[in-house]
C-alpha positions in Angstrom: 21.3 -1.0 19.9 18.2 -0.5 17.6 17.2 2.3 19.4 20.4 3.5 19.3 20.6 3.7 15.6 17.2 5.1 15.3 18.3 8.2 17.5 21.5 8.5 15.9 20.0 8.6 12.3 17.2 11.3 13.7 19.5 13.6 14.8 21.4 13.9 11.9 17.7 15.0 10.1 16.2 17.2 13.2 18.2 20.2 11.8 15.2 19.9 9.0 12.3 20.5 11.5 12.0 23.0 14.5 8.1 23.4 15.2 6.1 25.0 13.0 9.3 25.4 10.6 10.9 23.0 8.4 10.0 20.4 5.9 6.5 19.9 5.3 5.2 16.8 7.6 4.7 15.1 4.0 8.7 14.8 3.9 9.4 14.1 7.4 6.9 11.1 7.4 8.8 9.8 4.1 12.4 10.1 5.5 10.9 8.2 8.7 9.9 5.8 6.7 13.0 5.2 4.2 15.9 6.6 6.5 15.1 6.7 10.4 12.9 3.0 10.7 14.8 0.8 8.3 17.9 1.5 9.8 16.4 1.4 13.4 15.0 -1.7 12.4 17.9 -3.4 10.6 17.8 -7.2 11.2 14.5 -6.8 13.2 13.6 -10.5 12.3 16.6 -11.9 13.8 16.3 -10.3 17.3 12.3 -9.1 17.3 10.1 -11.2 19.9 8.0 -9.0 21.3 9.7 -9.1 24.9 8.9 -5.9 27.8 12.4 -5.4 27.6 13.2 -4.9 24.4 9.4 -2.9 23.5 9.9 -0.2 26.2 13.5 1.2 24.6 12.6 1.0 21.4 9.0 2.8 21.9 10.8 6.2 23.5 12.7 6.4 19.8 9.4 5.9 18.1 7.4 8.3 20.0 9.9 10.8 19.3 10.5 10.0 15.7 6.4 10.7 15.7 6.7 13.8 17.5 9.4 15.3 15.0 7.3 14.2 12.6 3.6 16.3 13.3 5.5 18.7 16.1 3.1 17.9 19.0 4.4 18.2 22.5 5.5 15.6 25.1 2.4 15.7 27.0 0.5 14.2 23.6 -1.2 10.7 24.5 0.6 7.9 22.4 -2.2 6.9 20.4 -3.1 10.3 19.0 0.7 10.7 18.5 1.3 7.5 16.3 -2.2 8.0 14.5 -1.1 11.7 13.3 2.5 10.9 12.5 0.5 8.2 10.0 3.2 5.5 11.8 2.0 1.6 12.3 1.8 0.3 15.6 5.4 -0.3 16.4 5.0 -3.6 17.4 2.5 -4.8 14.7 5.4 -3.3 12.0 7.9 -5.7 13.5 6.1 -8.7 13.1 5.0 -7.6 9.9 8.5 -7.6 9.1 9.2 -10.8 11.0 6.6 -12.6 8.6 7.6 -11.1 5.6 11.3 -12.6 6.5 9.9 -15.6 6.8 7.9 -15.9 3.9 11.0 -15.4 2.3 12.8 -18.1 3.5 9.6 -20.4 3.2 10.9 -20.1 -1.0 15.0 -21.0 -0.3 16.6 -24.2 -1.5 16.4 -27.1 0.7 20.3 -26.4 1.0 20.3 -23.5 1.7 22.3 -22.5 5.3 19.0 -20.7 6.4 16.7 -22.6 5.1 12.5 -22.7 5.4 11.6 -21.5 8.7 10.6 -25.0 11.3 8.5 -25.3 14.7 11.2 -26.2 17.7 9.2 -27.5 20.3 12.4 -26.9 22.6 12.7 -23.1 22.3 11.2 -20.5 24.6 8.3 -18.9 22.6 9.9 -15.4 23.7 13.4 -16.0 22.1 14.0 -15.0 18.6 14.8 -17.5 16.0 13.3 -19.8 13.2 11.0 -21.1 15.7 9.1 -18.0 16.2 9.3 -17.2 12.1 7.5 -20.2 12.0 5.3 -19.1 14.3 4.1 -16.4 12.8 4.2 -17.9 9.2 2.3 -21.3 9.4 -0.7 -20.1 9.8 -0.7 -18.7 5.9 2.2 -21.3 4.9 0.0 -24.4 3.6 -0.2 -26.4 0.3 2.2 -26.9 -2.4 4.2 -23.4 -2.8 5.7 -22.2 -5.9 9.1 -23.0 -7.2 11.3 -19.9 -6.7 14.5 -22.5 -6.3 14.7 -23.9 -10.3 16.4 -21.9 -12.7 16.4 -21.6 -16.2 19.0 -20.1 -18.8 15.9 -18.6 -21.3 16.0 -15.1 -21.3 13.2 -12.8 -21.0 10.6 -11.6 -23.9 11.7 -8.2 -25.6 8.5 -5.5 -25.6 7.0 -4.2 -28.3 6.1 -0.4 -28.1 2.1 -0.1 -28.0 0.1 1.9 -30.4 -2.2 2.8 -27.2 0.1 5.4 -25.1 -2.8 5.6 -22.7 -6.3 3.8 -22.3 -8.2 7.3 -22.3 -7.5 8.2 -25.9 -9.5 6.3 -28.3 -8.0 2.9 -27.2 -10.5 0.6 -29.4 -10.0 2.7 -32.5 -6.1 3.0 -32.1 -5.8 -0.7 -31.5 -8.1 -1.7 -34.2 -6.1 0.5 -36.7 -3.1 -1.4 -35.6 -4.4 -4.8 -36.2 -5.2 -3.4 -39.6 -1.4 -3.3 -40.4 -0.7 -7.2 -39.1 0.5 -9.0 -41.7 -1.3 -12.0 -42.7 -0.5 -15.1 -40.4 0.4 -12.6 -37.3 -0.8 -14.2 -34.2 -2.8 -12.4 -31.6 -2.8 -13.5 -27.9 -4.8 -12.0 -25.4 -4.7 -12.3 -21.7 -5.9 -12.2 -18.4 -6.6 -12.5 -14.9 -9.4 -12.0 -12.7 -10.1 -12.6 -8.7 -13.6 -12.7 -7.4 -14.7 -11.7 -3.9 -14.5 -14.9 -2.5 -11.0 -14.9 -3.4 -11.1 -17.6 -6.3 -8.7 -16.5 -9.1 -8.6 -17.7 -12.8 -6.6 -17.0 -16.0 -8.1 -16.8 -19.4 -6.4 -16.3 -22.7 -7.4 -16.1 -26.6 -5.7 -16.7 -29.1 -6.6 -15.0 -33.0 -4.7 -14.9 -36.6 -4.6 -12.0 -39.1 -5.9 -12.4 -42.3 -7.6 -9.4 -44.9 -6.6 -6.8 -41.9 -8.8 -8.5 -39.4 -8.6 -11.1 -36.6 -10.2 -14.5 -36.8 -10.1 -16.6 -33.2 -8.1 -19.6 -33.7 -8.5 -21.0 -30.0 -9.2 -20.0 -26.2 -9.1 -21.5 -22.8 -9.4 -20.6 -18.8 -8.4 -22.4 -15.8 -8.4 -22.4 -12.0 -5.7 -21.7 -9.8 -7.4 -21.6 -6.2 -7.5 -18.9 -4.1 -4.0 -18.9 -3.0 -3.0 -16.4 -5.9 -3.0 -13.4 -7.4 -4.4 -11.6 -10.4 -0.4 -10.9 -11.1 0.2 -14.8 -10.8 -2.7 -15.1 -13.0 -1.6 -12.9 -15.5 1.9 -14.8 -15.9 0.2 -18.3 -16.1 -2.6 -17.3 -18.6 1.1 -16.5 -21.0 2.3 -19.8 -20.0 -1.1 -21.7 -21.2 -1.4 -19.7 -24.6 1.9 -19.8 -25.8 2.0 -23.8 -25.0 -0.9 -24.0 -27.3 1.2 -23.1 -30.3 3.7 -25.8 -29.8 1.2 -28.4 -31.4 -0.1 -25.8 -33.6 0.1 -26.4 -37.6 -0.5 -22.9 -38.3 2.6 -21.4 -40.4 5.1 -19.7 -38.4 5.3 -16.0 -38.0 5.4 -13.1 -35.8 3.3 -13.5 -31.9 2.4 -9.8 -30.1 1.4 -11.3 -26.3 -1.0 -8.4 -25.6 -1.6 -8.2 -22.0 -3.2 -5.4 -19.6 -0.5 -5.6 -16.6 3.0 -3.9 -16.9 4.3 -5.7 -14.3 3.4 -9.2 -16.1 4.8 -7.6 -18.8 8.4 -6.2 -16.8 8.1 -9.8 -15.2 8.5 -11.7 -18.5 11.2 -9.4 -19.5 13.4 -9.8 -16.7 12.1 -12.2 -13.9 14.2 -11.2 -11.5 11.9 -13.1 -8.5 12.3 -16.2 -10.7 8.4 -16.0 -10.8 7.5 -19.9 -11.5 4.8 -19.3 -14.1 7.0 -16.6 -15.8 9.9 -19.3 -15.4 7.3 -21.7 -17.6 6.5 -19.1 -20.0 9.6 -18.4 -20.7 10.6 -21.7 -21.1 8.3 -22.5 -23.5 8.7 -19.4 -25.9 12.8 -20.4 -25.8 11.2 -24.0 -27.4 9.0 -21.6 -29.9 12.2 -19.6 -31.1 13.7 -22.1 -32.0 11.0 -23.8 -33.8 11.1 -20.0 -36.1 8.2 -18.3 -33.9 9.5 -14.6 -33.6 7.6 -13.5 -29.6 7.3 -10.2 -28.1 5.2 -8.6 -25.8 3.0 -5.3 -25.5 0.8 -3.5 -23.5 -3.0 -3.6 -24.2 -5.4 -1.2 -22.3 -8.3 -3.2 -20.1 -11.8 -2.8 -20.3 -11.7 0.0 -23.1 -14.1 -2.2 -25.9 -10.9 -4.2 -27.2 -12.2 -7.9 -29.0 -10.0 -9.9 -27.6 -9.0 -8.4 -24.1 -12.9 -8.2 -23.5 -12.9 -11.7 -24.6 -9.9 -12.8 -22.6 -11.4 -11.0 -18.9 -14.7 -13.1 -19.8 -12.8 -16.3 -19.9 -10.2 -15.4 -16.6 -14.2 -14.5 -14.8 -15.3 -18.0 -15.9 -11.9 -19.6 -15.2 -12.2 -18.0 -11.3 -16.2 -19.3 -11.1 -15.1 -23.4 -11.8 -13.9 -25.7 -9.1 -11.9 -27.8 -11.7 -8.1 -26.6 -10.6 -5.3 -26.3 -13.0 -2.7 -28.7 -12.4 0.0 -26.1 -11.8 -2.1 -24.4 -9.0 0.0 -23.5 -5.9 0.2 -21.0 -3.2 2.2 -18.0 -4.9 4.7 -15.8 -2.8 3.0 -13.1 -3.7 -0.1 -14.4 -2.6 1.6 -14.6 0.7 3.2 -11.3 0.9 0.0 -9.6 -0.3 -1.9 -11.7 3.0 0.8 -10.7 5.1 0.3 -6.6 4.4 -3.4 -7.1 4.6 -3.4 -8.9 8.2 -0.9 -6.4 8.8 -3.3 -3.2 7.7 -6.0 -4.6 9.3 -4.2 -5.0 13.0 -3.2 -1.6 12.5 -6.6 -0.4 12.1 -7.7 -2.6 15.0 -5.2 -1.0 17.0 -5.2 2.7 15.8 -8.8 3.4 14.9 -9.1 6.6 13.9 -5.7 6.1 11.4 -6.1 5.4 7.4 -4.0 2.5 7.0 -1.4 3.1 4.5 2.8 3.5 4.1 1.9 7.1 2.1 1.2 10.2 3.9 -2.8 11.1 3.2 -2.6 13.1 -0.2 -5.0 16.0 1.4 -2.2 17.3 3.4 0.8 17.0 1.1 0.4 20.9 -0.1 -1.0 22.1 3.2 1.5 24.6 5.3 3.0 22.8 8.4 1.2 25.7 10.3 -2.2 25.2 9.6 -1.2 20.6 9.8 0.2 21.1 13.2 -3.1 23.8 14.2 -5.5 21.0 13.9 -3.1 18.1 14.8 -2.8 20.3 18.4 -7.1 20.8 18.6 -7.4 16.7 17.6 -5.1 16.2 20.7 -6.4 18.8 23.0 -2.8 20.4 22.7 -3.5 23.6 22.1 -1.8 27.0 23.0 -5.2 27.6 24.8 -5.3 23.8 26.7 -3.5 24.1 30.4 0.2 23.0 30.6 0.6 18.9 31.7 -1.0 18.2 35.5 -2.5 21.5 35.4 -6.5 21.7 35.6 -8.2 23.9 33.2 -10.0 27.3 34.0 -13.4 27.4 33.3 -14.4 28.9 30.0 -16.1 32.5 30.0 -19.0 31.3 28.1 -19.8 29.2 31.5 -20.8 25.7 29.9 -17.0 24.0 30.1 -13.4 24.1 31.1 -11.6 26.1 28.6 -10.4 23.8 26.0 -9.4 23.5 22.3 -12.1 20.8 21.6 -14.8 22.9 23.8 -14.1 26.0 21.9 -13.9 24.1 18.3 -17.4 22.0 19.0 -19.6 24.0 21.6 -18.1 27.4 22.6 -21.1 30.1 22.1 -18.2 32.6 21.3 -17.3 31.0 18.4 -21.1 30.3 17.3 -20.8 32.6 14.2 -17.7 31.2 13.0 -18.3 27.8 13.9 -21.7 28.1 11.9 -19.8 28.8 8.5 -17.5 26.0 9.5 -20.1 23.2 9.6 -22.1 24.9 6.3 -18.7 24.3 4.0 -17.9 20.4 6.2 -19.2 16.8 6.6 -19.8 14.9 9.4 -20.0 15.2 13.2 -18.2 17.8 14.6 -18.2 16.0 17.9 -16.7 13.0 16.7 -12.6 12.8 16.9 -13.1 11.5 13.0 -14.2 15.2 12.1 -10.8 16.9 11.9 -9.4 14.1 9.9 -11.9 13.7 7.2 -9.9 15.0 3.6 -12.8 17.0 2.7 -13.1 19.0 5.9 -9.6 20.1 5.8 -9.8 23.6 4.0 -12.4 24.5 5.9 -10.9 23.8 9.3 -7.7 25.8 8.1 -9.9 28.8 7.4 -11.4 28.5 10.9 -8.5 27.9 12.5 -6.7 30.6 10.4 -9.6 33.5 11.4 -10.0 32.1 14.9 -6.7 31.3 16.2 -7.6 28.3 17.8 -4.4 25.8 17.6 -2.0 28.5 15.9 -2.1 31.3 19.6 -3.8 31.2 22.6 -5.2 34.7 22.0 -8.7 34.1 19.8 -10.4 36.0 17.9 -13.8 35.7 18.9 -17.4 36.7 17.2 -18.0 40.3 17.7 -19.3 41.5 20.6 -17.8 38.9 22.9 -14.7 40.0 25.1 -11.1 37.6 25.7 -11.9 35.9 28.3 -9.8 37.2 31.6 -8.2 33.9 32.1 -6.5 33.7 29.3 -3.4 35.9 28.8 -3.1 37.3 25.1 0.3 38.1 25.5 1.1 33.8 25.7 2.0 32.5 22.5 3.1 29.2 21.6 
């Protein structure tokens, strides 16, 4: 069935591609992605286990959703195939997709019909079910999680336009001038987040009043919260600490600007549409300010640009990240979780694909390359050539009498090609006999112009360096 609906979804699309004409691979790759897998893999969580059965009919749609992606023939070997299309694994997706289900339902409410995924000591480890979500989830699963169930009727923190439109154009001097026109008694709240490599994350957040057009600091604070978050997490509870300050505060009330470096914090606390549990908090506690007379809004700061009190802030998130005291509302965060998940996920796909660059986004280098010239050095990369023998077919040997006539013989050793080849490696980088030559961004001009003057990849009639004769095995009149 999920084959089914793969194939049936790809050939309403194939009329875009024939060859070397079409779409640009760019686009292909992107509707595979949004249009052909999704719907192939609708539901995947509820029947994906990873049986024989199931693997070997779904693999013939995704080899051929990979082939009408870069145009290769049948004959490619799989791994080069998957690894030019710039598709995961197929099977290392699905559980991918399997644990990001389950993380989901790890955050449900206890009543829910679903509800968090559970070991079943009683189930076959090859049937699909909660048992194998849990399976593949309890591994990163562990501690107290977030609260993604309680609700709240607060609603979200209107935004205040920035006087920074960008932190390249005098950010410091455009933010000081705007402090300049604070009334007196405005407060000031900076915030932060910060992660170090060990994975510790902290928070840190100041907090200054206005008075004769400048800020004085009124107070500050950092915490811990483990390494089970993120800098976004971070970011939402640093809000929640600072603006809890002010509720004890005897300071007179007035207008609060929440200056943070993070649009998403920022989108977060507007909506919360996730129910985030430390934008839930923050909210919560700047409904209690309202209606104490505090007027709250939000705005974007720039990061790292010379600004007092966001300088001040990252300082204290750094030194809230270094302590081992932890905050008492430290959990594991969903999107600490999800964020795990894609980066187990990445690196099994570069475990399993080692010449790929793990990412969802076709490589940037090729976006504005012709299909043409793509599909010439996809062909040499997989010894696919117009020049390579047909399937089962054992190569002639090459005129210049040190190989079999080849794609990747003439590309890397061919005397015939020596002049060409020379201005090839003066204008690349790398090793030339290593597979990770043609798919290094920087050498991808120059292997169009090669390819382009010699022929190699686009017809199996060359053009060699002068002086050298087509070599009789090779019929110029065959074209691919």
């Amino acid at each position: 069935m999920a084959s089914a609906r793969g194939n049936k979804v790809l050939g309403s699309l194939n009329f875009l591609r024939h060859q070397s004409r079409g779409i640009p691979a760019y686009i292909a790759h992107h509707l595979a992605m949004t249009a052909i897998l999704p719907a192939m893999f609708w539901a995947s969580p509820a029947w994906w286990a990873g049986t024989s059965g199931v693997i070997a009919a779904l693999r013939t749609t995704y080899n051929t959703i990979a082939r009408w992606i870069t145009g290769l023939p049948l004959n490619t070997r799989t791994t080069n195939l998957i690894t030019l299309a710039h598709l995961p694994p197929m099977e290392a997706y699905l559980d991918y997709l399997s644990l990001r289900y389950a993380i989901q339902l790890h955050f449900l409410p206890t009543h829910h019909a679903l509800g968090p995924p559970y070991d079943q000591p009683n189930k076959h480890a090859s049937l699909p079910g909660l048992h194998r979500l849990y399976s593949l989830s309890k591994h990163l699963v562990l501690g107290k999680l977030e609260d993604r169930t309680s609700t709240t009727t607060m609603e979200g923190v209107a935004t205040t336009a920035s006087p920074n439109s960008n932190k390249t154009t005098k950010p410091r001097q455009l933010h000081e001038k705007w402090i300049q026109t604070l009334p007196d008694h405005t407060i000031t709240i900076y915030t932060d987040g910060s992660k170090l490599a060990n994975g510790a994350v902290g928070c840190g957040w100041a907090i200054y009043y206005s008075g004769d057009q400048q800020l004085h600091r009124f107070t500050e604070g950092r915490c811990h919260l483990g390494n089970r978050a993120e800098v976004f997490d971070a970011e939402l509870h640093a809000v929640q600490e600072a603006v809890s300050t002010l509720l004890t505060t005897t300071l007179p009330r007035s207008t609060v600007f929440i200056c943070i470096d993070n649009q998403a914090s920022i989108d977060t606390l507007q909506f919360n549409r996730s129910n985030h549990e430390y934008s839930r908090r923050a909210l919560e506690t700047i409904g209690k300010l309202q209606l104490l007379g505090w007027r709250i809004t939000t705005m974007w700061c720039p990061s790292h640009c010379g600004i007092r009190g966001n300088e001040r802030a990252n300082t204290l998130a750094k030194l809230g990240a270094s302590s081992t005291i932890p905050c008492q509302f430290a959990v594991t965060t969903k999107t600490w979780l999800l964020t795990q998940a894609r980066s187990e996920f990445l690196a099994r796909w570069k475990n399993e694909l080692p010449l790929a660059n793990p990412s969802f986004k076709f490589p940037s280098h090729l976006r504005g390359v012709d299909l043409a010239d793509i599909r010439a050095i996809w062909r040499v990369f997989c010894n696919r050539s117009p020049t390579d023998p047909p399937l089962n077919i054992t190569a002639e040997p090459c005129a210049c009498g040190l190989d079999l006539y080849s794609s990747l013989h003439l590309l890397r050793d061919c005397p015939l090609l020596a002049t060409q080849r020379a201005i090839l490696l003066h204008s690349t980088v790398g090793d030339i006999q290593t597979p990770g030559f043609l798919t290094t961004p920087q050498n991808t001009q120059p292997l169009h112009q090669f390819l382009r003057k010699t022929g190699l990849g686009h017809s199996s009639h060359l053009n060699f360096d002068s002086g050298h004769d087509l070599p009789e095995t090779i019929d110029p009149t065959d074209t691919a």
